[in-house]
N, C-alpha and C positions, 0 to 999 in steps of 0.2 A: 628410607630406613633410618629410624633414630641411633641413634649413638650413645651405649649402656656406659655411664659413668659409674665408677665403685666410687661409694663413700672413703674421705679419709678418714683418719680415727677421728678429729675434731667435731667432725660432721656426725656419724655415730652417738659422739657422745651426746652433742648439741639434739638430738632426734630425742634420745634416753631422757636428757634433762627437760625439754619440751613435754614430753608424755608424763613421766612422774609430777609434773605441778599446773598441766593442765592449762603451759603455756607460760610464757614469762619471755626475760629478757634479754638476745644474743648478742654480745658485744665481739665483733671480730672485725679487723682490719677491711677498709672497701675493697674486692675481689677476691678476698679471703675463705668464700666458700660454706655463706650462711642464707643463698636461696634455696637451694638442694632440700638442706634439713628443713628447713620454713615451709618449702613447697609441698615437704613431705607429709608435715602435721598438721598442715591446713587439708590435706587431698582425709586425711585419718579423724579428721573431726567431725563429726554428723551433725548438719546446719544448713540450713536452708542459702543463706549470702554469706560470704566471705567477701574482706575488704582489703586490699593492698594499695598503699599509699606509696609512692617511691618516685624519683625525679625522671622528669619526660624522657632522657635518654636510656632506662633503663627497663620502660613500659613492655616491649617489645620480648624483654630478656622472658620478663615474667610470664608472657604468654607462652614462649617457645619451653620454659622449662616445666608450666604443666602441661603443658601437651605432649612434654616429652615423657611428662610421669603417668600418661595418661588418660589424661582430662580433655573431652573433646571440645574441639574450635569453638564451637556452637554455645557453651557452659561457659566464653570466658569474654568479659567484654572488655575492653580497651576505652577509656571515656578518653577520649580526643575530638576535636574536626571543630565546627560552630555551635554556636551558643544553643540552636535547635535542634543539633541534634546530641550535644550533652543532656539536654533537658529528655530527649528523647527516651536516649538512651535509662536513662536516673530512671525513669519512669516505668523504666520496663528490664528490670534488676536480672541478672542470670546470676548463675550460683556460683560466679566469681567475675566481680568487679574492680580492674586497674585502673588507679588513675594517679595521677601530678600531685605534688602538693598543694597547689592553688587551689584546687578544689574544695580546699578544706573550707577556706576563705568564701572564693565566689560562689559555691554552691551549697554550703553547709553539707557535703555530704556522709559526714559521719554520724547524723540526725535524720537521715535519709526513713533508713530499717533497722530492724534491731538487729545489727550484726553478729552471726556466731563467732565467725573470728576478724579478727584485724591485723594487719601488718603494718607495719610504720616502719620501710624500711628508709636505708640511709642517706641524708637530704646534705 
C-alpha cells in the first residue's frame, strides 16, 4: 500500500509555477521537497521520453516516487549495472529514463531522443 503524501504549500506553488511556464527552474534546499512537484509535471506532460538526471544515490528515490504517483515499474528505467547493459537499455528508451550524471559524459545521453522533458536534478 503506498503512502498518500499532501503537498506543502511550497510544493503547490512550485506545481502552479511549473505548469504556467511550461517548465523552468526549482531552486530549493536538498530534501526540501522539489521531487514531489517535478515528478508531478513530468507524470502531466504528454511526450513520448522523459529524462531525469540526478546523483547515483538518489536514482532509486525517483523510481519509488513515480510509482508512487502512479507510473508503472515497467514505464521507468534505471540506467545502472555494465557498460552492455547501459547501452542496452539507451537503446530501448521507456517513457521514463534515470540515470547519474556521468551519463552525460560517457554516453552522450542527452542526444540520445528528442526528449519531452528533462530533469537535471541536484548534483
Amino acid at each position: 500500500m503506498s503512502t498518500v503524501l499532501i503537498p506543502k504549500p511550497h510544493q503547490v506553488e512550485c506545481l502552479r509555477y511549473l505548469h504556467i511556464n511550461e517548465g523552468g527552474w526549482v531552486y530549493v534546499e536538498q530534501r526540501g521537497g522539489k521531487t514531489m512537484p517535478t515528478a508531478d509535471f513530468t507524470i502531466d506532460t504528454c511526450c513520448d521520453h522523459k529524462l531525469i538526471i540526478t546523483k547515483s544515490a538518489t536514482l532509486i528515490d525517483w523510481k519509488k516516487e513515480l510509482m508512487r504517483q502512479g507510473i508503472c515499474a515497467e514505464d521507468i528505467q534505471l540506467i545502472r549495472g555494465t557498460k552492455m547493459n547501459k547501452t542496452h537499455m539507451l537503446e530501448n528508451l521507456t517513457a521514463y529514463t534515470v540515470c547519474n550524471w556521468d551519463m552525460l559524459d560517457s554516453y552522450r545521453v542527452i542526444d540520445i531522443t528528442n526528449w519531452g522533458v528533462v530533469v537535471l536534478d541536484e548534483s
